[in-house]
Residue frames as qw, qx, qy, qz and C-alpha x, y, z in Angstrom:
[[0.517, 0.745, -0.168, 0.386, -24.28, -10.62, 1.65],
 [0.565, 0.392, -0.561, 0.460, -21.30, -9.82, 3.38],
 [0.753, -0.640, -0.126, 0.091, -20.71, -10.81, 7.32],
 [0.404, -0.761, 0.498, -0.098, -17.35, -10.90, 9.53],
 [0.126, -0.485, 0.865, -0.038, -16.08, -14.08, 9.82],
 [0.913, 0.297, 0.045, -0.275, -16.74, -17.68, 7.97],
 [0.236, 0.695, -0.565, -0.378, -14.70, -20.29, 6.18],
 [0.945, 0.281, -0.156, -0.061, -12.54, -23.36, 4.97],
 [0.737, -0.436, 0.159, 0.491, -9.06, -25.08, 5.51],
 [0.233, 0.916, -0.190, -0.265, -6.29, -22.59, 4.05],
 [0.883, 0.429, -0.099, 0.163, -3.50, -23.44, 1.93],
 [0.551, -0.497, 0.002, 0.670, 0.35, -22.85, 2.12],
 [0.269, -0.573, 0.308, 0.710, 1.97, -19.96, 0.94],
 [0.423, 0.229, 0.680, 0.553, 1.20, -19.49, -3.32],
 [0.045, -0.888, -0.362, 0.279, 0.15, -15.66, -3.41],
 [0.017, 0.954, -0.093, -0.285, 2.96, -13.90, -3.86],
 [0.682, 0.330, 0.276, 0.592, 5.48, -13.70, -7.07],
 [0.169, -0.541, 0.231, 0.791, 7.79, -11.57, -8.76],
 [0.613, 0.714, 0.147, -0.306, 6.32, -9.51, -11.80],
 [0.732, 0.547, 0.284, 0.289, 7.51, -10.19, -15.11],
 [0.194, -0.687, 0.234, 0.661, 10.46, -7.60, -16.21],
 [0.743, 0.604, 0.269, 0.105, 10.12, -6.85, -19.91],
 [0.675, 0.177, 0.381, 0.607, 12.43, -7.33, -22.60],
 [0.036, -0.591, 0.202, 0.780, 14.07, -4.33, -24.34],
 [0.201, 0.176, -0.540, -0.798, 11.93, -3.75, -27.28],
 [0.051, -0.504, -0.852, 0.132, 8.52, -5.74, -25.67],
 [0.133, -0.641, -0.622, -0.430, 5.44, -4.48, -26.07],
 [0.097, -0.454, 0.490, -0.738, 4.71, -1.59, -23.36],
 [0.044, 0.028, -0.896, 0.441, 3.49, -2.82, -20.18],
 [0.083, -0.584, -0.750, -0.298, -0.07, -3.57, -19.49],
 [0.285, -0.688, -0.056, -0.665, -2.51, -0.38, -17.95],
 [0.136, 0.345, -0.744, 0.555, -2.45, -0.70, -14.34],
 [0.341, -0.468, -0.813, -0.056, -5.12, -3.05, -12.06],
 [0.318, -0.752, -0.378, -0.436, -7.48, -1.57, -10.33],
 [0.676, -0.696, -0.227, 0.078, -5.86, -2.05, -7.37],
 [0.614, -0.136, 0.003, 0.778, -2.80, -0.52, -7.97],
 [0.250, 0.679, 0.414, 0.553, -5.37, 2.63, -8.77],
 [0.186, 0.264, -0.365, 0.873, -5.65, 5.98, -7.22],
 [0.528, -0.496, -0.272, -0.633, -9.31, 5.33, -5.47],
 [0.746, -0.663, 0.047, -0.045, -8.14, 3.33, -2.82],
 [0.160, -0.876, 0.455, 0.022, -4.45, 4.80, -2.82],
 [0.531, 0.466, -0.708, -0.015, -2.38, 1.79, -4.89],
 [0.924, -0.286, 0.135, -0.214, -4.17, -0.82, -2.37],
 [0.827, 0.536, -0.171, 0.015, -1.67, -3.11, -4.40],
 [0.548, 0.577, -0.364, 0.484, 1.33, -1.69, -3.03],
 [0.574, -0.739, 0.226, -0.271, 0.40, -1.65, 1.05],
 [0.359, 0.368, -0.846, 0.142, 2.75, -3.47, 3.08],
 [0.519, -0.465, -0.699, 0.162, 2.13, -6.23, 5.86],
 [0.434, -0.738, 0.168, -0.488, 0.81, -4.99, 9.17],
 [0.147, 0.244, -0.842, 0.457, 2.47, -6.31, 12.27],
 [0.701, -0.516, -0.146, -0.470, -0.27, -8.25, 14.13],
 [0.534, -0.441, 0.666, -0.276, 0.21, -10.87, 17.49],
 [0.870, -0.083, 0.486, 0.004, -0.65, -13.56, 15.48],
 [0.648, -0.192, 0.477, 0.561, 2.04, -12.42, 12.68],
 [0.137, 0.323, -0.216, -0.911, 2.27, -10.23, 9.63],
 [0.389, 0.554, 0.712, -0.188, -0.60, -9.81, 7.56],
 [0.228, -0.278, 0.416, 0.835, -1.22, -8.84, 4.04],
 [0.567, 0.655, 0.198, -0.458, -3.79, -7.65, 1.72],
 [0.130, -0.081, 0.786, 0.599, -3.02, -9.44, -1.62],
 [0.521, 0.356, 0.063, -0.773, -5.26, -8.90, -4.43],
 [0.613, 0.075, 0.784, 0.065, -6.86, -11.74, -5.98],
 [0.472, 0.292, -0.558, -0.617, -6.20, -13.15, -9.09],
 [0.835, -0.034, 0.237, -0.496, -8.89, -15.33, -9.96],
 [0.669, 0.288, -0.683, 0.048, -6.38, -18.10, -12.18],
 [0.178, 0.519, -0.615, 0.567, -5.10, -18.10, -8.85],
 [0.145, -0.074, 0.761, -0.628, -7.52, -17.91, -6.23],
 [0.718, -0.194, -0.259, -0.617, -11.29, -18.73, -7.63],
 [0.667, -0.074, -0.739, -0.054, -11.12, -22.37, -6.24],
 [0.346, -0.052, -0.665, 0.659, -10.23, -21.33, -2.69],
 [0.302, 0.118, 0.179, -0.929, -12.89, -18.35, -2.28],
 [0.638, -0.140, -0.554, -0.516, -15.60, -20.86, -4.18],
 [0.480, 0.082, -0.812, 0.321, -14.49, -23.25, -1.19],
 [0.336, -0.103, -0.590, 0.727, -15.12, -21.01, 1.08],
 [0.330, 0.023, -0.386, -0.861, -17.77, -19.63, -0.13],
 [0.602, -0.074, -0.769, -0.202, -19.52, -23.23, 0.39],
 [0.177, 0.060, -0.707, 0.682, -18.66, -23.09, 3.94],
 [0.251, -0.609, -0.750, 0.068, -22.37, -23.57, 5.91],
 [0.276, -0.720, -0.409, 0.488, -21.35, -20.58, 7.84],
 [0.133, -0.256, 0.227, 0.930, -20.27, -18.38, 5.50],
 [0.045, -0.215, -0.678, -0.702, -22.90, -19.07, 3.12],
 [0.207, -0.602, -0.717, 0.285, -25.55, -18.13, 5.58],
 [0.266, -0.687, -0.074, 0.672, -24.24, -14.62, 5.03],
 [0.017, 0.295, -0.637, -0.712, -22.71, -14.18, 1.55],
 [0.704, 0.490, 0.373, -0.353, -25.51, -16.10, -0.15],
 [0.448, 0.665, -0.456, -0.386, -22.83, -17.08, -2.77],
 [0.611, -0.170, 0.743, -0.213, -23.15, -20.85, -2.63],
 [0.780, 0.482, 0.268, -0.295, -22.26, -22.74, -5.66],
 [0.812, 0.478, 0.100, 0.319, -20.21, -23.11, -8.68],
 [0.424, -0.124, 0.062, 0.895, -17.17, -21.24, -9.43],
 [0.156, 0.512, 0.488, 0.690, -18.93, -19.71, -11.92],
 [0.367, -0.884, -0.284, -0.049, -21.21, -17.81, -8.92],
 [0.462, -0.760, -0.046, 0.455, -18.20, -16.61, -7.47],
 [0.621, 0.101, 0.488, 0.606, -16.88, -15.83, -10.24],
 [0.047, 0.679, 0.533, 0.502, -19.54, -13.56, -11.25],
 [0.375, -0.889, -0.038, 0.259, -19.57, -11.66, -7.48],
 [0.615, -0.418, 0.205, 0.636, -15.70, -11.04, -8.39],
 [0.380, 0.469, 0.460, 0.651, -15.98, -9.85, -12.37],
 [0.078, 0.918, 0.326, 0.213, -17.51, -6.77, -11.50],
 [0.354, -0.887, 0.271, 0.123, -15.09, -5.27, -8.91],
 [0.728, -0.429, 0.289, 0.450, -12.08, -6.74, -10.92],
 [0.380, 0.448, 0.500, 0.637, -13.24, -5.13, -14.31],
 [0.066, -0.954, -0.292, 0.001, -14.15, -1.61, -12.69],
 [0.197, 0.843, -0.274, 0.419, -12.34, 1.51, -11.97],
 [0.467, 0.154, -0.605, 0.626, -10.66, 0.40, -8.50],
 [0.177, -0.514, 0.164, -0.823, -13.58, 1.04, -5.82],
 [0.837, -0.390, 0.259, -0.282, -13.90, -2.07, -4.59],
 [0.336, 0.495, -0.799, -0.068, -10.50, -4.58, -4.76],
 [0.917, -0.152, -0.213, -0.301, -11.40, -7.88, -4.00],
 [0.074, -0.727, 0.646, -0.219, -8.39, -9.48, -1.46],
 [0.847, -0.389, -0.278, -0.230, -7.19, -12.03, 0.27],
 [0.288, -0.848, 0.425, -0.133, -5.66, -11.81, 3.73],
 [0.895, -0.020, -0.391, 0.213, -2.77, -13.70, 4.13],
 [0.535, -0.813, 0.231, 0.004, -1.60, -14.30, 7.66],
 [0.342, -0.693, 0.632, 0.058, 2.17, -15.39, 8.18],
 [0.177, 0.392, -0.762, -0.483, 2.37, -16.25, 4.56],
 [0.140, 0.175, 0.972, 0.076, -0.84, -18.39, 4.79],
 [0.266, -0.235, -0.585, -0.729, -4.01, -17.68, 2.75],
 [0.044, -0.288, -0.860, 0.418, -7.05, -17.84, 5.49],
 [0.314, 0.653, 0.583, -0.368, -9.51, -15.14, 4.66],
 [0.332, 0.472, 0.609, 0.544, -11.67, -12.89, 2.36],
 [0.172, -0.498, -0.223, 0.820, -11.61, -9.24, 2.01],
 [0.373, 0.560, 0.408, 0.617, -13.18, -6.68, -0.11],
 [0.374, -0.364, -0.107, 0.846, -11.95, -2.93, 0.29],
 [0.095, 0.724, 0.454, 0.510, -14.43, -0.27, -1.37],
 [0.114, 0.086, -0.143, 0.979, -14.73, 3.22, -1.49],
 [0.042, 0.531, 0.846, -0.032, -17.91, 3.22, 0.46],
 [0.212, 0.630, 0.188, -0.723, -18.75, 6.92, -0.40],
 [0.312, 0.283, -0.704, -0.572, -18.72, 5.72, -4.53],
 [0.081, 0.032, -0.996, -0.031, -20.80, 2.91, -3.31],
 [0.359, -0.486, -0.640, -0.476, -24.46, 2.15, -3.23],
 [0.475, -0.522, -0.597, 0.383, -24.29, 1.83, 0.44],
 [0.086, 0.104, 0.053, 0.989, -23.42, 5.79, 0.18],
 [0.236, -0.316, -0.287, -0.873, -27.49, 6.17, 0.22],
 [0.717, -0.534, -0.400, -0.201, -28.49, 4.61, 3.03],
 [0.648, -0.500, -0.385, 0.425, -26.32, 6.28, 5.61],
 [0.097, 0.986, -0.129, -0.048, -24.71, 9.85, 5.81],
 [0.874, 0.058, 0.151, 0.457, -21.45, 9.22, 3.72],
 [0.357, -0.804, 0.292, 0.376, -18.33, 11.39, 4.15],
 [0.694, 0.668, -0.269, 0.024, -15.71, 11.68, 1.09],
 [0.499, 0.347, -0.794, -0.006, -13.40, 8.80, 1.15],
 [0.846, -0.163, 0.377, -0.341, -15.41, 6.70, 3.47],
 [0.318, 0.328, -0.888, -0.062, -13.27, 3.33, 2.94],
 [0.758, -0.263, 0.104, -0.587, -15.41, 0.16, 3.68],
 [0.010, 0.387, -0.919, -0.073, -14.84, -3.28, 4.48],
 [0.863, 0.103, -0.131, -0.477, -16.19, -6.79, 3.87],
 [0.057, 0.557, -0.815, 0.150, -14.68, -9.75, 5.32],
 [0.939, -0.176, -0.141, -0.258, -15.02, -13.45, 5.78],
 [0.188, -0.636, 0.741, -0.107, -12.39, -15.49, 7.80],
 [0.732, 0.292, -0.511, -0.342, -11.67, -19.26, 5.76],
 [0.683, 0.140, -0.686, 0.207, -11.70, -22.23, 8.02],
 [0.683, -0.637, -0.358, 0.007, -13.44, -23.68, 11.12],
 [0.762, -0.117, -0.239, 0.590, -9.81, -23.34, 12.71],
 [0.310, 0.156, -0.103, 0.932, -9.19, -20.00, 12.43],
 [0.112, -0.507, -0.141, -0.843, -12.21, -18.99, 13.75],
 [0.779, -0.613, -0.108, -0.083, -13.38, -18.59, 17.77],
 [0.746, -0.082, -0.186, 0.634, -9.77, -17.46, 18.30],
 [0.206, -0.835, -0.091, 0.501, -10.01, -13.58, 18.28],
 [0.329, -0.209, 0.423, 0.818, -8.22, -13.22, 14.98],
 [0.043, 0.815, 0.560, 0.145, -11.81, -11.66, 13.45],
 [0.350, -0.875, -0.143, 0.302, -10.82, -9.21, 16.40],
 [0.382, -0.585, 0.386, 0.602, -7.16, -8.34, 15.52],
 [0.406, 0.148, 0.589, 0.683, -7.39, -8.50, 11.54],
 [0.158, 0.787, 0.570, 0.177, -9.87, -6.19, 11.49],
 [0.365, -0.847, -0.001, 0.386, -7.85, -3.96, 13.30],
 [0.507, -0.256, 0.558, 0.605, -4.64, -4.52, 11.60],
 [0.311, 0.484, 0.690, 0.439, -6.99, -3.72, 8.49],
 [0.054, 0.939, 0.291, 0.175, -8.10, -0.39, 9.15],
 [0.390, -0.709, 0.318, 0.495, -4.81, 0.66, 10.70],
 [0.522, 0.191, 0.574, 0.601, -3.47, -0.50, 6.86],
 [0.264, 0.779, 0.531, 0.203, -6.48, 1.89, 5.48],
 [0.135, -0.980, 0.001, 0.148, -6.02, 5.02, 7.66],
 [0.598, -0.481, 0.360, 0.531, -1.81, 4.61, 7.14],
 [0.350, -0.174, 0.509, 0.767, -2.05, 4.70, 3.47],
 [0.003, 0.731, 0.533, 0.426, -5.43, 6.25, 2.64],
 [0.350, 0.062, -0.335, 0.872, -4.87, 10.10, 4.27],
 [0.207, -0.323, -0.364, -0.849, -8.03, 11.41, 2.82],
 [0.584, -0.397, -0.580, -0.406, -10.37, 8.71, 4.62],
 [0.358, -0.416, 0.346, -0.761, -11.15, 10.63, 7.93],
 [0.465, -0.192, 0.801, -0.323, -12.86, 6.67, 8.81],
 [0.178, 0.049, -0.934, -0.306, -13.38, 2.92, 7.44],
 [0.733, 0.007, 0.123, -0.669, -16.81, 2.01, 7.81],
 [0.004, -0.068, 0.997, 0.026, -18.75, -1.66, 8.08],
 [0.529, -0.057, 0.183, -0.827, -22.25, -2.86, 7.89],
 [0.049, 0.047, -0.995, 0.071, -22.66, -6.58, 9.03],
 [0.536, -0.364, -0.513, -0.563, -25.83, -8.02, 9.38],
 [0.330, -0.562, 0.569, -0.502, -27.27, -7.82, 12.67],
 [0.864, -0.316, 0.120, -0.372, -27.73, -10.86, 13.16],
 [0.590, 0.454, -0.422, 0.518, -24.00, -11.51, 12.43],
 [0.341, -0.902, 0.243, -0.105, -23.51, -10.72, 16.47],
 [0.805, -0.218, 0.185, 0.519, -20.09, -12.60, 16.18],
 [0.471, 0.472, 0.158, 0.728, -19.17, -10.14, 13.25],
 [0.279, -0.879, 0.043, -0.384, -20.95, -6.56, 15.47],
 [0.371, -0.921, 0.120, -0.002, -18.64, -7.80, 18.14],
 [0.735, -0.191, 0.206, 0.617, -15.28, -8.30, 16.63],
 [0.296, 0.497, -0.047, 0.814, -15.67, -4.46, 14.96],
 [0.366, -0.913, -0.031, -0.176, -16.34, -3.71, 18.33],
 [0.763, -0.637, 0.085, 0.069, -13.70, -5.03, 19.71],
 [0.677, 0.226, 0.190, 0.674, -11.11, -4.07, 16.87],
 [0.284, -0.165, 0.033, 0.944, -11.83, -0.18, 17.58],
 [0.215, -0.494, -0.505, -0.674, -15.35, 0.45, 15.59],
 [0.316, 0.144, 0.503, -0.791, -18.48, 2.08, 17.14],
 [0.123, 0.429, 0.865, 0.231, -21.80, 1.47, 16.76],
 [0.192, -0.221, -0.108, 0.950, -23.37, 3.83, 15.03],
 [0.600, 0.140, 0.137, -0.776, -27.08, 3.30, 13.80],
 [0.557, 0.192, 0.802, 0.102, -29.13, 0.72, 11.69],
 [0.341, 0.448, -0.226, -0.795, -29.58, 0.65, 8.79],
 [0.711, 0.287, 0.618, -0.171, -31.93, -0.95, 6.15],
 [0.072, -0.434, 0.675, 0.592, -30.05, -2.35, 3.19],
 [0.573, 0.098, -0.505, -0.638, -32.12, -4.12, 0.18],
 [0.644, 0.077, -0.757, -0.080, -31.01, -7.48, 1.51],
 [0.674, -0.309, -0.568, 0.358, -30.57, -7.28, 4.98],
 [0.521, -0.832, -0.104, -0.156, -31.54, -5.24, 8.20],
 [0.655, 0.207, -0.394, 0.611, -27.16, -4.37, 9.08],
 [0.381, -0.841, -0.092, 0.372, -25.50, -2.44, 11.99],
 [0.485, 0.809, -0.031, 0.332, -23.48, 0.58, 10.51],
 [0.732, -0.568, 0.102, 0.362, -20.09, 0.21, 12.28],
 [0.256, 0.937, -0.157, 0.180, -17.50, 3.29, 12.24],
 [0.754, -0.417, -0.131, 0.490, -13.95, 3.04, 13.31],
 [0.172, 0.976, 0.116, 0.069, -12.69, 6.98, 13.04],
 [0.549, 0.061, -0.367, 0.749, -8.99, 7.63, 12.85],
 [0.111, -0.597, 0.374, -0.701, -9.54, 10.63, 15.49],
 [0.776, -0.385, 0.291, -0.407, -10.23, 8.01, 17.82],
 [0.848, 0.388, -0.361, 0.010, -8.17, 5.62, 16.04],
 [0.383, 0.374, -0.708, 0.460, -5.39, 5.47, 19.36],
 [0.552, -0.258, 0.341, -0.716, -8.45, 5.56, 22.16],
 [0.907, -0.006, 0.178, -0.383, -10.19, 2.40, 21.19]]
């Protein structure tokens, strides 16, 4: 299950549109998506982050949209060493239903750098989460999951800096969550040292169902130190 960093070749630009404006006397609008919910503060509505290698954005994925690309990647030797989600759409399909039909505590993403699609993100409220029982969870513990698509983009340091840019995003528009939490597998040591080297600590093991991870904290009181 989830690692750091993994992928496939990315695409151009085809994320972001303008919503629909409805017609005087249309139906009201639909309920809002999860991600525009109040568990992880209208995720939906962050803006880019300034990084070095250009702005970056959390877009939530719509699967019309994006299933092929995340299946792609997904495929990827090296991701799939990690994710274990090798196969059809339909498999990824099936990781994605749950967290896009819930309340908003995990949003499923995908980062796009300087307007190019490249990785995979999921954002969860990891005190609401399972992980919650296998570590000493803190109300609004915000967690992350992340794969980075395509040989290319990875063995460059941008593992290092999107993670960063990614919890700076959390703490900025999540006030509550006091720190963002991770738990790669250790034997992920490419993933243990790009949240070191984005600002996390290490901060115990722990033994998840699937896999033997390192629980890795980045704390906003420490959040200008590291």
């Amino acid at each position: 299950m989830p690692p750091t960093e993994s992928g496939l070749t990315s695409a151009p630009d085809d994320t972001l549109g303008d919503l629909p404006t409805p017609d005087t006397g249309a139906p009201p609008p639909a309920a809002p998506t999860p991600a525009a919910g109040p568990l992880l503060d209208d995720l939906a509505g962050w803006p880019p982050a300034d990084t070095p290698a250009g702005p970056f954005a959390l877009v939530p994925v719509d699967p019309d949209r994006d299933l092929d690309r995340i299946t792609a990647w997904m495929n990827d030797p090296a991701v799939a060493a990690f994710w274990e989600l090798a196969g059809s759409p339909d498999i990824t399909a099936a990781h994605l239903r749950p967290q896009l039909a819930g309340d908003g505590r995990s949003v499923p993403c995908l980062g796009v750098l300087a307007g190019v699609p490249m990785s995979y993100w999921e954002i969860y409220r990891a005190d609401l989460d399972r992980v919650a029982r296998y570590y000493r969870a803190r109300p609004h513990d915000t967690g992350i999951h992340l794969l980075i698509g395509g040989g290319h983009h990875r063995g460059r340091g941008l593992g290092t800096t999107l993670l960063r840019a990614t919890a700076d995003l959390v703490l900025d528009h999540r006030p509550r969550c006091g720190r963002v939490i991770a738990e790669p597998d250790l034997r992920n040591t490419a993933s243990v040292a790009a949240f070191l080297g984005a600002g996390f600590r290490y901060a115990e093991e722990i033994q998840l169902p699937e896999k033997r991870a390192a629980l890795m904290v980045r704390d906003r009181a420490h959040r200008h130190q590291l």
